[in-house]
C-alpha positions as CSV (number, residue, x, y, z in Angstrom):
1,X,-32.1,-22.3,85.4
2,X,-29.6,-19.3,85.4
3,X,-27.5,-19.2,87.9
4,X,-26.7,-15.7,90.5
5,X,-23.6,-15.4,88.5
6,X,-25.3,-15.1,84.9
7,X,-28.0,-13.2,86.1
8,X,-24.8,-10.2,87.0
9,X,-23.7,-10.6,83.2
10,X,-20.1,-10.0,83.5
11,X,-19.8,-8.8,86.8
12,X,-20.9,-12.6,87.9
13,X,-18.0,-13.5,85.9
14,X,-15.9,-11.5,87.4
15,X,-16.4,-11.7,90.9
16,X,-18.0,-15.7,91.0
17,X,-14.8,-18.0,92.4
18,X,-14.2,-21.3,90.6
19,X,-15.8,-19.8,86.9
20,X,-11.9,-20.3,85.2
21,X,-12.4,-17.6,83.1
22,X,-9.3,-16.7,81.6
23,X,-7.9,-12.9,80.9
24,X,-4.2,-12.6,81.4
25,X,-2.3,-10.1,81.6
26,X,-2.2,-7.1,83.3
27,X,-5.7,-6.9,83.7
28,X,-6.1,-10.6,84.1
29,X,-3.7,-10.3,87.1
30,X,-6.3,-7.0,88.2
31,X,-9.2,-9.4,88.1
32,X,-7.1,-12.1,89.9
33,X,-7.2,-9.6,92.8
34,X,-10.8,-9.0,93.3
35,X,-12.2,-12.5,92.5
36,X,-9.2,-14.3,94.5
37,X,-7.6,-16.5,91.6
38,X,-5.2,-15.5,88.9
39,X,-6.8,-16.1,85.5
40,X,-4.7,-17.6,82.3
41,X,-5.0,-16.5,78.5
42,X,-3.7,-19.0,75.9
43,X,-5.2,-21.1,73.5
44,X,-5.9,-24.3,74.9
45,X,-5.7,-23.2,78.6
46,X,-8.0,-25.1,80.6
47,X,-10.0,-22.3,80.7
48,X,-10.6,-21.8,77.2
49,X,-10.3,-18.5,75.3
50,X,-10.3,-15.2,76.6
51,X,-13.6,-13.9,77.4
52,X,-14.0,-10.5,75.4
53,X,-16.7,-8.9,77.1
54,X,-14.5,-9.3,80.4
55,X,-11.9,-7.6,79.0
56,X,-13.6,-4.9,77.7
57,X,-15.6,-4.3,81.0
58,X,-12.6,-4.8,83.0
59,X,-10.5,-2.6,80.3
60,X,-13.0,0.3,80.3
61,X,-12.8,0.0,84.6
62,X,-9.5,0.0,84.8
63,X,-8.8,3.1,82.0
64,X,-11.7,5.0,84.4
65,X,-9.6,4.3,87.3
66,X,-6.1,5.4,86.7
67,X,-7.8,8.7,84.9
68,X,-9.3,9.5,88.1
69,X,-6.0,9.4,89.1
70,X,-4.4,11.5,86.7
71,X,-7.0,14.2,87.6
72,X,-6.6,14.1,91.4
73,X,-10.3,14.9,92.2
74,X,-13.6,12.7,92.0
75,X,-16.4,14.6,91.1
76,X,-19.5,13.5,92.5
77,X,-20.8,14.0,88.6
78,X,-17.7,11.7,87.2
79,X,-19.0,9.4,89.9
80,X,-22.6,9.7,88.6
81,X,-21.7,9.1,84.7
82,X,-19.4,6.0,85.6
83,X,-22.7,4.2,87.0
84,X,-24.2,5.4,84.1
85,X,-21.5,4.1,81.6
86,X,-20.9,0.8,84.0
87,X,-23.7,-0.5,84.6
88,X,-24.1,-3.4,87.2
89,X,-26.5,-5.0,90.0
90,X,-26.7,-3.6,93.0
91,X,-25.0,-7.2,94.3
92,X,-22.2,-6.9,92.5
93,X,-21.3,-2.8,92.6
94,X,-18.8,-3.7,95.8
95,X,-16.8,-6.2,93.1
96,X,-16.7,-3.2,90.4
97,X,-15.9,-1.0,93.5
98,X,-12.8,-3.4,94.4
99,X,-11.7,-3.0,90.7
100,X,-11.9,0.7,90.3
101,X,-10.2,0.9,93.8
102,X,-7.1,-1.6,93.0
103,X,-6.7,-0.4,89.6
104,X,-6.2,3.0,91.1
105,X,-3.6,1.2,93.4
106,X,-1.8,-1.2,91.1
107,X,2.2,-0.5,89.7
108,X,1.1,-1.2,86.1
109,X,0.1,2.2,84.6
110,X,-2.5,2.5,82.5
111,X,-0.4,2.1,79.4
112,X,-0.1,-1.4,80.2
113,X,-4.2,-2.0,80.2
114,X,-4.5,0.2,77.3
115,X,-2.0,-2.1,75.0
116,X,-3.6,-5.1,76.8
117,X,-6.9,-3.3,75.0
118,X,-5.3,-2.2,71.7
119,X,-3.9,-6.1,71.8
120,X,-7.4,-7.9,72.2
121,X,-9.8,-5.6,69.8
122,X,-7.0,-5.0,67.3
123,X,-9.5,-6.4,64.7
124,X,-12.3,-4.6,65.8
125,X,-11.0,-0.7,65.9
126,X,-14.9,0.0,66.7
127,X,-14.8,-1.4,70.5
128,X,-11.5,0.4,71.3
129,X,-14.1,3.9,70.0
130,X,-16.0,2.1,72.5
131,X,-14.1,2.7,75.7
132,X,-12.5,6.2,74.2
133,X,-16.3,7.4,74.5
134,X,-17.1,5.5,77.7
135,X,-14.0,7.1,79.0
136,X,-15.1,11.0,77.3
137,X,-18.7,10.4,78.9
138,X,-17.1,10.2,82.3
139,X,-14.6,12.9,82.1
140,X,-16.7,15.2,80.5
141,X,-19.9,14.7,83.3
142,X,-19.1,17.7,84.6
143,X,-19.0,20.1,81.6
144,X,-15.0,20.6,80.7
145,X,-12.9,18.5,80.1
146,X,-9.8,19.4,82.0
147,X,-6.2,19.6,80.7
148,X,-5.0,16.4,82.8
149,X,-7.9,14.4,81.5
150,X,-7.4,15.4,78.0
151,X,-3.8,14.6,77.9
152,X,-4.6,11.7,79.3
153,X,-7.4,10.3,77.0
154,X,-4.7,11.6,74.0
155,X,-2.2,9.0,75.6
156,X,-4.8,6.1,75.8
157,X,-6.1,6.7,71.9
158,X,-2.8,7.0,70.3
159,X,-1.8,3.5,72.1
160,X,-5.1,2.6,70.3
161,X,-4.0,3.4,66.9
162,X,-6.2,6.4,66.7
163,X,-4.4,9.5,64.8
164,X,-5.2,13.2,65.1
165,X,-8.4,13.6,63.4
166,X,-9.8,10.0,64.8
167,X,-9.4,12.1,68.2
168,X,-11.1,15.0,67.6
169,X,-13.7,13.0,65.6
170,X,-14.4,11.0,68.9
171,X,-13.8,14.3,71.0
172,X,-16.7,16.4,69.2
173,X,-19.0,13.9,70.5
174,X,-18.5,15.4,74.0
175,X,-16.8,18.3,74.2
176,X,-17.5,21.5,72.2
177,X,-14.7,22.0,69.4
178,X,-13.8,24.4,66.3
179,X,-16.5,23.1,63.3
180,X,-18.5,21.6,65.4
181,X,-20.9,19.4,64.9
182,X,-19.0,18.8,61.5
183,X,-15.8,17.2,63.2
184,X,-18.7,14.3,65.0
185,X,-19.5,13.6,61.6
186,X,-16.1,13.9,60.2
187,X,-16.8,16.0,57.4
188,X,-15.6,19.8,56.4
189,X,-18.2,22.4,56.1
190,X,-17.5,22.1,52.5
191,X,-19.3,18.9,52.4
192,X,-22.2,18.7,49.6
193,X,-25.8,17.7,51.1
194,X,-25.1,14.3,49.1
195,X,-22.0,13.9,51.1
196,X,-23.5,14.7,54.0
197,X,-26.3,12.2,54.1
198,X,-24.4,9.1,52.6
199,X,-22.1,10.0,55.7
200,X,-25.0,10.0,58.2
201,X,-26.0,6.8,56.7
202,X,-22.8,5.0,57.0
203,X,-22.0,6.5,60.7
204,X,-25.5,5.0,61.6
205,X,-25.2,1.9,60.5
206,X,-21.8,1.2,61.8
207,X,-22.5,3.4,65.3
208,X,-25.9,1.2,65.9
209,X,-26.5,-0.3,69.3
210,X,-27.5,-3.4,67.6
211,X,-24.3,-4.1,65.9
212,X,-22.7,-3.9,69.8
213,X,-26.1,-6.2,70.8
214,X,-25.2,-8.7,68.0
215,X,-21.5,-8.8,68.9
216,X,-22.8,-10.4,72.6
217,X,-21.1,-7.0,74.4
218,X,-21.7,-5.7,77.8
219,X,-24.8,-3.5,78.5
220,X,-21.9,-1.1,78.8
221,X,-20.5,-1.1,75.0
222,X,-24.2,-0.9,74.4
223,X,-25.0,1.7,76.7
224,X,-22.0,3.7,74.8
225,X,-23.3,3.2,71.5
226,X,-26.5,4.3,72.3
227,X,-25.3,7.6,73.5
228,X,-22.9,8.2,71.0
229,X,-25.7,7.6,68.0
230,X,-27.2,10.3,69.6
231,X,-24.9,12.6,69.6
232,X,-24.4,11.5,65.4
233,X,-28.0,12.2,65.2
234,X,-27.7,15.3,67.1
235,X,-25.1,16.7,64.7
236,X,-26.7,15.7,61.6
237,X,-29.9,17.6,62.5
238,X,-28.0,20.9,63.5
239,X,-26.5,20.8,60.3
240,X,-29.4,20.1,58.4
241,X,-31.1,23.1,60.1
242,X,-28.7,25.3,59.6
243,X,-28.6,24.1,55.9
244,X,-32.0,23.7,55.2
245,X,-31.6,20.4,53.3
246,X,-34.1,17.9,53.0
């Protein structure tokens, strides 16, 4: 039988008391606030080993948080796309409300959960693209992205690893930019057609929601994938128009 706290996914792990699911860290010590217990993160801790869709969840929460901060204002259509990004039962929404709330609150700056982020997905660059484009879907909701917010999300992807171009690569995806929809695909204009399609190719196969399904991620990562193939798609056909290739 599956219990009240499965049937929430991770937000049942979050929020159910007595689970001993281990984080650490700053954002263990974040979760430790909303479920009411302090969580450990070492090999061989009672608890076992860190639980990574938690701590991307939590991660992705948290980042949310403090860049609503850095802004100033909520928008009611931020508000809209992080329910769309986060997505939970209506049970546990007033845990993922605590969250957001006492990450927004909390002395550790968001440098702190991004490097907690960078430190846990180090091996898997892919999930840290992950909660860049979570984080871009939600800034972006209401149709700019504003100069707080984009110096912000520059701060969390160079703690990432991400350089220049990885940025504006990611950025196209949301945001209109110079050579777009070339920079979504990472390509120049100067690209052959052959070029061109074996990228497609390759971005679809590694972009795929089912690589994020067969990882056991959050509905979240996968709710992120799905969005951002899209917007691959979206590119490759644009260019393919305006081409003509076949």
């Amino acid at each position: 039988m599956t219990s009240a706290a499965e049937s929430q996914g991770v937000w049942g792990k979050i929020g159910g008391a007595g689970l001993g699911l281990a984080i650490g860290g700053p954002l263990g010590a974040l979760v430790g606030g909303v479920a009411g217990h302090f969580l450990l993160d070492r090999v061989g801790a009672p608890f076992g080993r860190t639980p990574r869709d938690v701590v991307f969840t939590t991660g992705l929460v948290a980042l949310a948080a403090k860049m609503a901060k850095s802004d100033g204002v909520v928008l009611p259509s931020e508000v809209e796309a992080f329910g769309r990004v986060v997505q939970v039962e209506p049970a546990a929404r007033p845990g993922v409300e605590r969250l957001f709330d006492l990450a927004k609150k909390t002395t550790n700056g968001f440098e702190a959960y991004a490097r907690q982020l960078a430190a846990t997905f180090g091996d898997e660059p892919a999930l840290l693209e992950d909660v860049l484009d979570g984080l871009f879907q939600i800034a972006g909701a209401d149709g700019a992205l504003h100069e707080a917010e984009e110096r912000y999300l520059r701060s969390v992807s160079a703690i990432f690893g991400f350089d220049e171009a990885a940025f504006q690569r990611i950025a196209a995806r949301h945001v209109r930019l110079p050579d777009d929809p070339y920079a979504v695909l990472g390509l120049d204009r100067e690209a052959d057609a052959a070029t061109l399609k074996a990228r497609h190719r390759d971005l679809v196969a590694e972009h795929h929601p089912d690589r994020a399904l067969a990882r056991g991620l959050p509905t979240e990562a996968v709710a992120i994938a799905t969005r951002r193939l899209a917007a691959i798609n979206a590119a490759y056909d644009r260019i393919v128009a305006e081409r003509g290739v076949r």
